[in-house]
N, CA, C and O atoms as a MOPAC input file, in Angstrom:
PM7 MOZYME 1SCF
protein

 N    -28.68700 1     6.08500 1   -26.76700 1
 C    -27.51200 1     6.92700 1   -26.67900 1
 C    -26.28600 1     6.02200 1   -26.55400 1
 O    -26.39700 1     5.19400 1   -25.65000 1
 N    -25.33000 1     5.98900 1   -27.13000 1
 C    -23.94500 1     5.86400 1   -27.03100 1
 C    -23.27000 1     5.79200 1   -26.01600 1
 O    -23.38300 1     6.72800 1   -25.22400 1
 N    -22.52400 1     4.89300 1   -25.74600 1
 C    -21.34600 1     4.84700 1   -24.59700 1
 C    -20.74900 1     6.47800 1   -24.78600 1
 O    -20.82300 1     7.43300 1   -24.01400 1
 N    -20.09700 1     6.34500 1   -26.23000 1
 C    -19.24800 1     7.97400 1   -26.11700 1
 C    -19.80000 1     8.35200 1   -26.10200 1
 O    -20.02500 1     8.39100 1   -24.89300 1
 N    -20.81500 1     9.11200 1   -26.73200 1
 C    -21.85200 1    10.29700 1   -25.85700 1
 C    -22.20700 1    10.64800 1   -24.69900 1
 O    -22.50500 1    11.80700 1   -24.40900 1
 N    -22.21400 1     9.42000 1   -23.69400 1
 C    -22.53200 1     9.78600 1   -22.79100 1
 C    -21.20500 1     9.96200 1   -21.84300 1
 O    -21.26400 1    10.33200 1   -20.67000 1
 N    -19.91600 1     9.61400 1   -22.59300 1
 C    -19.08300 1    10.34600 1   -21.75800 1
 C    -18.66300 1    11.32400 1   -21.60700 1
 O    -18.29200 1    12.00600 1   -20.65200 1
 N    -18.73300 1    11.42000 1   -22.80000 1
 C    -18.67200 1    12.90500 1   -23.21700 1
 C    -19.25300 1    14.00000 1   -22.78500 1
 O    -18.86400 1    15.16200 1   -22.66800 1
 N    -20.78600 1    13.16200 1   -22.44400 1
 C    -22.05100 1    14.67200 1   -21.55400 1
 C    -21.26400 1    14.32700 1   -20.36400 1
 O    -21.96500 1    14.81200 1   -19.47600 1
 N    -20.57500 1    13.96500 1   -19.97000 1
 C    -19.77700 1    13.66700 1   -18.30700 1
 C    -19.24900 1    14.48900 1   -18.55100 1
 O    -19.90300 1    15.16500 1   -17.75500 1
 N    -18.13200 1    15.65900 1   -19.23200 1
 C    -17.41700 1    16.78300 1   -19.09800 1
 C    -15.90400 1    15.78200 1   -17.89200 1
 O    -15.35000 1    14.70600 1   -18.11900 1
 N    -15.76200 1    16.51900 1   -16.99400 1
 C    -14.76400 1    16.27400 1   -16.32100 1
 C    -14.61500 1    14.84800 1   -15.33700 1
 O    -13.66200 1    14.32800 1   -14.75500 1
 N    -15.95000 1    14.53900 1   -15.46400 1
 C    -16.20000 1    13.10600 1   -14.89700 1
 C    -16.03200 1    12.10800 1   -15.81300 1
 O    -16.21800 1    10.99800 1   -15.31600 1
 N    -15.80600 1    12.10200 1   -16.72900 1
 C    -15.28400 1    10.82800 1   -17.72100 1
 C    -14.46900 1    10.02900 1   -17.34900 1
 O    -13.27700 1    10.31100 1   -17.23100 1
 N    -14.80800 1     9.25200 1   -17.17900 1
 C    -14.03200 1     7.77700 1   -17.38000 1
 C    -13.66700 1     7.20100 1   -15.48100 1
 O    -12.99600 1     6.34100 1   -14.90900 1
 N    -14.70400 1     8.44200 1   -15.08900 1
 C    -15.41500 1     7.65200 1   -13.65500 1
 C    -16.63300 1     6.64200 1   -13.42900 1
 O    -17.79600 1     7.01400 1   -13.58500 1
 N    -16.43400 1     5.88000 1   -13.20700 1
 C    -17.41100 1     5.05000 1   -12.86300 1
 C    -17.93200 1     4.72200 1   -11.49900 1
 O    -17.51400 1     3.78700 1   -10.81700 1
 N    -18.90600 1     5.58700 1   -11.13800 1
 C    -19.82800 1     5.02900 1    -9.83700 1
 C    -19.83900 1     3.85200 1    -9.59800 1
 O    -19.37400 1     3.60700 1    -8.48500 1
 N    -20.21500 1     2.87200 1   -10.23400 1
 C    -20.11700 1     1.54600 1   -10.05300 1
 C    -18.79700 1     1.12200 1    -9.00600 1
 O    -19.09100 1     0.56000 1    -7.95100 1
 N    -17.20700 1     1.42700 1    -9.34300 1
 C    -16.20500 1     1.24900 1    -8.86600 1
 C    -16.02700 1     1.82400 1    -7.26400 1
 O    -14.92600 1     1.73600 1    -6.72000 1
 N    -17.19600 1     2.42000 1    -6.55700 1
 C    -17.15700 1     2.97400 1    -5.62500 1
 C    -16.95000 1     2.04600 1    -4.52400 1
 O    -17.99500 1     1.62200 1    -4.03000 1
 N    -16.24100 1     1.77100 1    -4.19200 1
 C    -16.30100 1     0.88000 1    -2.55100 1
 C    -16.86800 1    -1.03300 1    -3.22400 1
 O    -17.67300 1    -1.84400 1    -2.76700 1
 N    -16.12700 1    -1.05400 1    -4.21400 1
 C    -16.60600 1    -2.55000 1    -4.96700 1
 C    -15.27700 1    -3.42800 1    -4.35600 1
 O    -15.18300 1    -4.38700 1    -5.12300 1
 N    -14.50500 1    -3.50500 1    -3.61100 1
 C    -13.89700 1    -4.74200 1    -3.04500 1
 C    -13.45000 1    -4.33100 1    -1.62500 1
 O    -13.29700 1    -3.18700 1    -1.19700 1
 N    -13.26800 1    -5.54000 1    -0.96800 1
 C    -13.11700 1    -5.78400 1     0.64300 1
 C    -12.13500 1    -4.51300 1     0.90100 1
 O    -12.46700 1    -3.65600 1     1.72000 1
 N    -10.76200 1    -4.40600 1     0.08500 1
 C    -10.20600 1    -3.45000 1     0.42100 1
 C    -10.37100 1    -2.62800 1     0.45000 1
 O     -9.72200 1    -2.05500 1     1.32500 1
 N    -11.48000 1    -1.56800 1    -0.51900 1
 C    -11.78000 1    -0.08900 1    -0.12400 1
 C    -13.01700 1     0.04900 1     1.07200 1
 O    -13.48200 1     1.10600 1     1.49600 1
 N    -13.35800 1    -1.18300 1     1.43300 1
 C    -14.93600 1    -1.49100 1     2.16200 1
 C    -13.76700 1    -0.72100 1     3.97000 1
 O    -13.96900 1     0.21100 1     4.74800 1
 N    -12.30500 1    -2.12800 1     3.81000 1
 C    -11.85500 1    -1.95500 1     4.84100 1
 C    -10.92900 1    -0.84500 1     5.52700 1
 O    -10.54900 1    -0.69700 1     6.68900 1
 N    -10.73700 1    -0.19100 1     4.45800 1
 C     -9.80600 1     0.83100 1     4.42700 1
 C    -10.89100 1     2.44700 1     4.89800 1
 O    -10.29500 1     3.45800 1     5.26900 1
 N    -12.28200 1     2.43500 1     4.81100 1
 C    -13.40200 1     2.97000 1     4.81900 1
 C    -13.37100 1     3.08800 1     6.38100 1
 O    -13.05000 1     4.03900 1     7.09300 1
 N    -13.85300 1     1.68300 1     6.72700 1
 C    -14.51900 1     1.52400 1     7.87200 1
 C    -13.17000 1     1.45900 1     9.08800 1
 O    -13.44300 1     1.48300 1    10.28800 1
 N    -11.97100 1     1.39100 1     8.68000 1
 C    -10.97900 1     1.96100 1     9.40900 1
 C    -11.22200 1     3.55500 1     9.80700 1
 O    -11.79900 1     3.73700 1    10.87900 1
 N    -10.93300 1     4.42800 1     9.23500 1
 C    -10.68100 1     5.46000 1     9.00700 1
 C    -12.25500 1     6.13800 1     9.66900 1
 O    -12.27000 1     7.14500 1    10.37700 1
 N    -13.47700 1     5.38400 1     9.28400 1
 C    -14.48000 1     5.91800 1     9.98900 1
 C    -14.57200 1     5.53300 1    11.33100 1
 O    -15.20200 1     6.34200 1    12.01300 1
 N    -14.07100 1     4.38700 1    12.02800 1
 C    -13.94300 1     3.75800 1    13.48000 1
 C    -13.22700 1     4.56600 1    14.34000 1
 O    -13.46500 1     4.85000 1    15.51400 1
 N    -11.84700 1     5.07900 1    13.23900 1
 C    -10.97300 1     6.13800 1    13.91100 1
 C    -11.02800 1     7.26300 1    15.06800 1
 O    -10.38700 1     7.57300 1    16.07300 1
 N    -12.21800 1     7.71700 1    14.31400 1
 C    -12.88300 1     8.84200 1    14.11400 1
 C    -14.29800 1     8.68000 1    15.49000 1
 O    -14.68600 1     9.13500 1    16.56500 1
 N    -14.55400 1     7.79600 1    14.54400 1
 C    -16.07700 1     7.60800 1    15.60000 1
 C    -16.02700 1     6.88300 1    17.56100 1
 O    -16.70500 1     7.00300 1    18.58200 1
 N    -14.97600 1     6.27400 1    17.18500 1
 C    -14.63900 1     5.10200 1    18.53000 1
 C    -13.45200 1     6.36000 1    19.33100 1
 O    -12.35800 1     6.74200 1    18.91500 1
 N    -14.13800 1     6.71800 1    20.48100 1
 C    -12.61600 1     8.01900 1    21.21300 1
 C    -11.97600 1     7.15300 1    22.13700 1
 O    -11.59000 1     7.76300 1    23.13400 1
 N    -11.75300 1     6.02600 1    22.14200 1
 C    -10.48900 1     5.48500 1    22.78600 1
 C     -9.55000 1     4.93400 1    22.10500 1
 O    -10.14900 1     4.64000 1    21.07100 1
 N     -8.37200 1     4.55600 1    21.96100 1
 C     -7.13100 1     4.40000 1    21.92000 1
 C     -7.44100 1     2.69400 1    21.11100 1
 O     -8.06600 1     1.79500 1    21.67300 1
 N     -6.92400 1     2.60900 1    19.93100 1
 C     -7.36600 1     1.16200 1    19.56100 1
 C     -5.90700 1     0.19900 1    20.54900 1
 O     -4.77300 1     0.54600 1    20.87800 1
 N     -6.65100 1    -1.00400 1    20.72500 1
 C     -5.95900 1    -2.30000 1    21.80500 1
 C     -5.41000 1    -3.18100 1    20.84900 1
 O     -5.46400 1    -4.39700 1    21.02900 1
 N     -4.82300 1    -2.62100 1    19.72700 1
 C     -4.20000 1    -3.88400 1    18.63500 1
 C     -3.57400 1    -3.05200 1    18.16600 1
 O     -3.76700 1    -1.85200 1    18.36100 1
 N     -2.29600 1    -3.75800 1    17.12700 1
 C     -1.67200 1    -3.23300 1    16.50400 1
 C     -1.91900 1    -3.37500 1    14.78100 1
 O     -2.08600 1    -4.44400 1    14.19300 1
 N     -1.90400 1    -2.53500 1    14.39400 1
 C     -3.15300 1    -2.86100 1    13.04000 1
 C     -2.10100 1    -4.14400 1    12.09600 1
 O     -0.87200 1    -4.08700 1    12.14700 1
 N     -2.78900 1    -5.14800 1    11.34600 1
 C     -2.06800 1    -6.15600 1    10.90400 1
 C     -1.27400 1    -6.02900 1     9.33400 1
 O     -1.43300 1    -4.92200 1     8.81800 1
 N     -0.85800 1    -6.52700 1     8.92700 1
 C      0.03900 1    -6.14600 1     7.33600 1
 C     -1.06000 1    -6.05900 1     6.35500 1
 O     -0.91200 1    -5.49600 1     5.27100 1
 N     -2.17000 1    -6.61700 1     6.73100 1
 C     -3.06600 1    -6.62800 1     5.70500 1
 C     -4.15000 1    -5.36300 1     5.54100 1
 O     -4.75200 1    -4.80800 1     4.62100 1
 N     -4.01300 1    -5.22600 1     7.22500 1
 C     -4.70500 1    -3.43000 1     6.96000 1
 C     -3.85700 1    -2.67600 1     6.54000 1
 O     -4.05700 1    -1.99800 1     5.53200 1
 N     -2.64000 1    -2.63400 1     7.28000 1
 C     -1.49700 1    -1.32200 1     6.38100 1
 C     -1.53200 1    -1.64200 1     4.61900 1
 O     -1.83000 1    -0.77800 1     3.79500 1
 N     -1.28100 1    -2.60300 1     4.38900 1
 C     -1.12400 1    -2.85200 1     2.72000 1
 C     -2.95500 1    -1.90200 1     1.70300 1
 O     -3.21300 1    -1.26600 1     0.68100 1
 N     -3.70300 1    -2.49300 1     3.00500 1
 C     -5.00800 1    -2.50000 1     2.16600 1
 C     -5.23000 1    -0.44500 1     2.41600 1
 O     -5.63700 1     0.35400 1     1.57200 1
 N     -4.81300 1    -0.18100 1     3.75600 1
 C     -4.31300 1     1.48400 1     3.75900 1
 C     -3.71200 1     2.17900 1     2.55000 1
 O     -4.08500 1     3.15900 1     1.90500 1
 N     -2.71700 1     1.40700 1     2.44600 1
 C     -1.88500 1     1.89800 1     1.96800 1
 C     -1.94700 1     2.68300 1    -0.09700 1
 O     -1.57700 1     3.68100 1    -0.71500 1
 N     -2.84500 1     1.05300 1    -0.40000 1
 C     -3.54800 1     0.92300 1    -1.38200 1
 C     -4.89200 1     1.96800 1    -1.33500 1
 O     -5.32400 1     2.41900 1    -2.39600 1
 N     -5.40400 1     2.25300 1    -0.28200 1
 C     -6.65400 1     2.88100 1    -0.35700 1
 C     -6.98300 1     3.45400 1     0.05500 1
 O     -8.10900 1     3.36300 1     0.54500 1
 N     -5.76000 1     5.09100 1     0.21700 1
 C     -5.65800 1     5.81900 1     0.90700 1
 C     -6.67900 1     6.71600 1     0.99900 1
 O     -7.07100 1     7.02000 1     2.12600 1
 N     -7.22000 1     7.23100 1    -0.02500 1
 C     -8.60500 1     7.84700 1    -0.37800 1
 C     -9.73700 1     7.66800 1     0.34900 1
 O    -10.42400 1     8.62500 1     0.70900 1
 N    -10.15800 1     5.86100 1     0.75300 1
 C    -10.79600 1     5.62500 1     0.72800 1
 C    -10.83000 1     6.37000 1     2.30900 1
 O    -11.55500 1     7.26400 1     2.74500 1
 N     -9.39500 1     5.36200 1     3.13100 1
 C     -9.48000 1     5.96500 1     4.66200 1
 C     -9.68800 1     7.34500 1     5.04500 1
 O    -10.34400 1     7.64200 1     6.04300 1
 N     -9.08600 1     8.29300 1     4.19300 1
 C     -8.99100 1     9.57200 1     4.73200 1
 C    -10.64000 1     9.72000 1     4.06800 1
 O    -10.73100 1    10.93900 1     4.21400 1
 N    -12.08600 1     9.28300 1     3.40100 1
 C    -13.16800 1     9.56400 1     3.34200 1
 C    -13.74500 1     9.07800 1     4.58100 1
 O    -14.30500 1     9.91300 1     5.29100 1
 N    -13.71600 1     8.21100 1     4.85300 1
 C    -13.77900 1     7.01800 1     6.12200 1
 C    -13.80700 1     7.98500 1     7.43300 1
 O    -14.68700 1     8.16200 1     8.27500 1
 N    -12.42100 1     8.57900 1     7.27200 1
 C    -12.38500 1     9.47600 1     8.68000 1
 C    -13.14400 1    10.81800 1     8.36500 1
 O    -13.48800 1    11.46100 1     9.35700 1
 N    -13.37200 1    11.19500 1     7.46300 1
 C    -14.51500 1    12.37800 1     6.93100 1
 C    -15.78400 1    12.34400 1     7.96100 1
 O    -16.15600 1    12.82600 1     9.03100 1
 N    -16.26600 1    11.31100 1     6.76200 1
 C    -17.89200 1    10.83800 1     7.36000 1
 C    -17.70200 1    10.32000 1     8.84500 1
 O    -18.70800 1     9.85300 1     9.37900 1
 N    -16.86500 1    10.34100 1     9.35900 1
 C    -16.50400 1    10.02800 1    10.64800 1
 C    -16.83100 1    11.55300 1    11.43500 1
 O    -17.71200 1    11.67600 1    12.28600 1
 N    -15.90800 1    12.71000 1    10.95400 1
 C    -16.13200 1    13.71100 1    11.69000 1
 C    -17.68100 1    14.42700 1    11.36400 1
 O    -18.19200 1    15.18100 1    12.19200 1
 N    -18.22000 1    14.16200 1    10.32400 1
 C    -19.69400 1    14.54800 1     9.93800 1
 C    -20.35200 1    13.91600 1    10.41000 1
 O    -21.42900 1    14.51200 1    10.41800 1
 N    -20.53300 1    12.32400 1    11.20600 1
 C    -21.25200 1    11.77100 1    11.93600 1
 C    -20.82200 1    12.79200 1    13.23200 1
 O    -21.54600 1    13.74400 1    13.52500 1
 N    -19.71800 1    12.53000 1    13.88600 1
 C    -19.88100 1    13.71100 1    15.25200 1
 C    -20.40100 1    14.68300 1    15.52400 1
 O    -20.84000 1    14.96700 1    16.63900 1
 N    -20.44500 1    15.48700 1    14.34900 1
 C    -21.14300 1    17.02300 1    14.03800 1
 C    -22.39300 1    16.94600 1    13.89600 1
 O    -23.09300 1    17.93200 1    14.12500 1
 N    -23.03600 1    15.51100 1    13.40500 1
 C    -24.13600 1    15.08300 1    13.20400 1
 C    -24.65300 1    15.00000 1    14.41300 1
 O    -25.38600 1    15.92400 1    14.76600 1
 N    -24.39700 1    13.86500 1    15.35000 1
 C    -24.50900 1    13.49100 1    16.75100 1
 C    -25.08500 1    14.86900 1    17.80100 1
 O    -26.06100 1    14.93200 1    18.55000 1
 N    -24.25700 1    15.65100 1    17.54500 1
 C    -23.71400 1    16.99500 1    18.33100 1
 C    -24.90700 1    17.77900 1    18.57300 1
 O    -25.58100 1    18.15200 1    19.53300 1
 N    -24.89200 1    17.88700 1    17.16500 1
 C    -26.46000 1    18.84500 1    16.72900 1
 C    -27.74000 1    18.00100 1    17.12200 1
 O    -28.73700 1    18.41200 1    17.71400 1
 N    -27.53200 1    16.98000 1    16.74900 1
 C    -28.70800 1    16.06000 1    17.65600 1
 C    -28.91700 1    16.31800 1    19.03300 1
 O    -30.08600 1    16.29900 1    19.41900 1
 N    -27.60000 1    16.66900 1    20.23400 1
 C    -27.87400 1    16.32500 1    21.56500 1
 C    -28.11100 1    17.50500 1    21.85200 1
 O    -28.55700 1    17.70800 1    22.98200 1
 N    -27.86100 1    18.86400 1    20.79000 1
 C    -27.79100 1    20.27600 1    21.09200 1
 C    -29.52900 1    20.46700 1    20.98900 1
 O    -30.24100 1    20.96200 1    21.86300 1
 N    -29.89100 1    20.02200 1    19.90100 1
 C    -31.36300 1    19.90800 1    19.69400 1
 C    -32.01600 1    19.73500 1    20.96500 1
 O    -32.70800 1    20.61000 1    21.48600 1
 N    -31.76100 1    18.44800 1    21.52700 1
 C    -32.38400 1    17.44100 1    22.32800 1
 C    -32.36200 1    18.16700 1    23.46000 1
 O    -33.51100 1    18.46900 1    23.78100 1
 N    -31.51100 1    18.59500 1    24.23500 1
 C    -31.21200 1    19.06600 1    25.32200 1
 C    -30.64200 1    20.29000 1    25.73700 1
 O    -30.18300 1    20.56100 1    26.84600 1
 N    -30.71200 1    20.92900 1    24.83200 1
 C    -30.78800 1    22.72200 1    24.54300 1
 C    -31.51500 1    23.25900 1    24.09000 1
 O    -31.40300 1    24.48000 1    23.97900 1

């Protein structure tokens, strides 16, 4: 099968590539920000550096998924301790 063919069977997903998912430091860090956010409930003790805001800033997507799977780990957690001890 064909490259175009098979983008084509992609319909509205064309010219996405899975591959590109979380493939450099910056969407890795912009991720695991946004999920720490989320997951860690105290107050971060630093002031975030130019290289996280830039790499934020650039990969905004990535953070606001980051803090997602952040609140779906809690909900995750939750139901675990509700299980466990209810």
């Amino acid at each position: 099968m064909s490259t175009n063919s098979t983008n084509s069977d992609r319909g509205f997903l064309k010219g996405i590539r899975p591959t590109a998912f979380l493939d450099c430091y910056q969407e890795w860090h912009a991720f695991v920000e946004g999920l720490s956010e989320v997951l860690c409930p105290w107050p971060a003790r630093y002031q975030p550096s130019e290289e996280l805001l830039n790499d934020l800033k650039g990969d905004h997507h990535y953070y606001v998924f980051g803090r997602a799977m952040g609140v779906i780990a809690w909900l995750t957690i939750a139901k675990i301790i509700q299980e466990a001890f209810f």
